[in-house]
Structure formats: C-alpha cells, structure tokens
N, C-alpha and C positions, 0 to 999 in steps of 0.2 A: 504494500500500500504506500501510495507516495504522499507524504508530507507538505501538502499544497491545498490550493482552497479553503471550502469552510473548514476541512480537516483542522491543516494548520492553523487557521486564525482559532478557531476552539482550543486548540490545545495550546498557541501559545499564551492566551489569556487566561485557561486555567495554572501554568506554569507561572503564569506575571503574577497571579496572586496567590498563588501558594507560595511564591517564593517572596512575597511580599510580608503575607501572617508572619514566614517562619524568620527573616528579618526582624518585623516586630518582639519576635520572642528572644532574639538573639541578641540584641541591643537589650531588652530588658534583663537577660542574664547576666551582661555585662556593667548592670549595675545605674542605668539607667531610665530612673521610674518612671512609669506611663501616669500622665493625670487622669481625670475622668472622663473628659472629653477624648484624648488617648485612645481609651478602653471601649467608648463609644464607637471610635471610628472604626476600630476592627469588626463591628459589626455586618456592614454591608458587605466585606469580605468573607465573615462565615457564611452567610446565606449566597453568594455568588460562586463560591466554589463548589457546590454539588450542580448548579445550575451550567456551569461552565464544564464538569463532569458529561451533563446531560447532551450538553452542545456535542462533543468530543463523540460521544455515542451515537446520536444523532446524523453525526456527519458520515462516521462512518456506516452505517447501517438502519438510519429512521430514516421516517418521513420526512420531508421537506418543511410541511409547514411544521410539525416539531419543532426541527431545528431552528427555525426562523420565529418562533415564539422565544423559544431559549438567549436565540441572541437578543429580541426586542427585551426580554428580561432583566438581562445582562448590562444591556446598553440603561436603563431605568436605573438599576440596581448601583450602577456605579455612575453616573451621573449625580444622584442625591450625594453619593460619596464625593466625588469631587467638588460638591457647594457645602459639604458637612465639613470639609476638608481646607476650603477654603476658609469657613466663619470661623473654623480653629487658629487657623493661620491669622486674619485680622485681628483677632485676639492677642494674638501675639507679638503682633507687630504695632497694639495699642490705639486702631482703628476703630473698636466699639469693644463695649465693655463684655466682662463674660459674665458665667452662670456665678454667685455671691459663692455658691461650694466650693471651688475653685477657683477663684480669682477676685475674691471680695476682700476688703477688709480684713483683718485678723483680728481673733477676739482680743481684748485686754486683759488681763490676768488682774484680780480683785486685789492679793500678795505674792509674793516670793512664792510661797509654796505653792499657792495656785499654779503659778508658772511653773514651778520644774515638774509638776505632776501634768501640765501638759504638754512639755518636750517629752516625757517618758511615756506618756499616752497616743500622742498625734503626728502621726508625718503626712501629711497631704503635699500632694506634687500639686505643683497651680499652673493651672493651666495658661495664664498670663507670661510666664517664665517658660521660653523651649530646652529642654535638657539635653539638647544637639541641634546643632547647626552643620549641616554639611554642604559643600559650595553657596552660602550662605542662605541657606531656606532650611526651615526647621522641615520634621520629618511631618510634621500638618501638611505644611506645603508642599513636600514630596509627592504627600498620602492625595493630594487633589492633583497636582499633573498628574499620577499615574492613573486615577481614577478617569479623570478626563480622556487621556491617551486608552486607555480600554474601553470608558462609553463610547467612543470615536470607531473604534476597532470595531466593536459590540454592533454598533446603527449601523456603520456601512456596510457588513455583515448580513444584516438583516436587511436593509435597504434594498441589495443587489439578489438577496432572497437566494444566494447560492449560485444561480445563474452563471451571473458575468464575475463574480469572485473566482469562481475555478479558472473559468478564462484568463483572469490576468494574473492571479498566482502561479498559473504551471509552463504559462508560457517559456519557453527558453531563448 
C-alpha cells in the first residue's frame, strides 16, 4: 500500500498528534508544569486521535463518505484547538486577562503561618507565566499553529472528499 492521498494525510495527522500529547508528556516529565488551561488544551487532542485512527482506516479500506466525515471532524476538532490555543497564548502574552484560577490575583496570607502553610499546600502553574519558550512562542502558541496546520490538512482533506487529494499526493 502506498503512503499517499487520504492514506497519508490520515496518518500523518494522527502521527502530528500523537507525537504532539507525547511531547506534552515529555516536557512535563522534565519538570515543567502544565497550568490548567495546559491541561485543557490536550483535550481536543485526546478526542482527535481515535478520530484520526478512524480516518487512517477509512482511507485504507471505508467508505468514502466515512472518511470525509472523519476529516470534517478533525478539521472542527482542531480548529477550536487552534482558537483555545490561541486565547492561551494572548494570555500570555498579557493581551486579555485569564481565568482568576490561574492567573488572578494571589491570595494574601492573614500571618506568617498562614503563609508557609500555603507554600507547603499550593503550587498552581499560572497560566499568565509560559514555563517554555521555544523560538520565542510558548508551547500555547505552538499548540495553535499546529492545530491550525492540521485543521488546514483536516478541511482540505475533506474538501477535495478524497478525489483530487490522491491525484496530487501520488503524482511523481
């Protein structure tokens, strides 16, 4: 079977985002904590990867309109990820405010002991603060181009409904 068409665009967007979660997991073993908004955004990724499974299956051996559902899916599913992806990223970058959980205020401590009973109680990562910067965009902002770059994959995918995707992937 050759790795072209809806095949490949299926399987390279379930690749883009499995290898995305497992990123996510790897950064965080290394010690840097995800906020809650973080933890939110891997969300449209769990639900896009059995979907992205389906495409893969689909391409190889479904129906057509199957597959063309799976991508219209896909192309939804990571689209909201690249605007969830985005409002994290403006957050960070102190273009509108966040959620008060993570990026509000800090409470006051009433005394001392109040306070050291809440260093030894509380570590909240704030969402306001990116805990990595790479080629200078936090992993928010990563997490929306790629989203973006796979809704984009996702639609034109389904757009072209399989058709003229195979045509111009296998050409040589």
């Amino acid at each position: 079977m050759r790795i072209g068409g809806p095949f490949g665009i299926a399987l390279a967007i379930l690749a883009i985002a499995v290898s995305s979660i497992a990123g996510a997991f790897v950064f965080e073993a290394l010690g840097y904590a995800p906020c809650e908004l973080c933890l939110k955004e891997r969300i449209p990724y769990y639900a896009a990867i059995p979907f992205a499974g389906f495409a893969v299956l689909f391409a190889a051996r479904g129906p057509k309109a199957f597959l063309r559902t799976a991508f219209m899916a896909l192309a939804l599913i990571f689209a909201a990820s690249a605007v969830f992806g985005a409002y994290h990223a403006g957050i960070e970058w102190g273009f509108w405010p966040g959620p008060l959980e993570c990026s509000g205020p800090l409470d006051r401590a009433r005394s001392v002991a109040d306070f050291l009973k809440q260093l030894q109680s509380v570590k909240v990562a704030r969402c306001d603060a990116p805990a990595l910067r790479i080629l200078g965009l936090s992993l928010a902002g990563w997490n929306a181009l790629i989203s973006a770059g796979l809704a984009a994959l996702a639609a034109f995918a389904a757009w072209r409904g399989g058709s003229l995707v195979a045509g111009i992937c296998t050409k040589r």
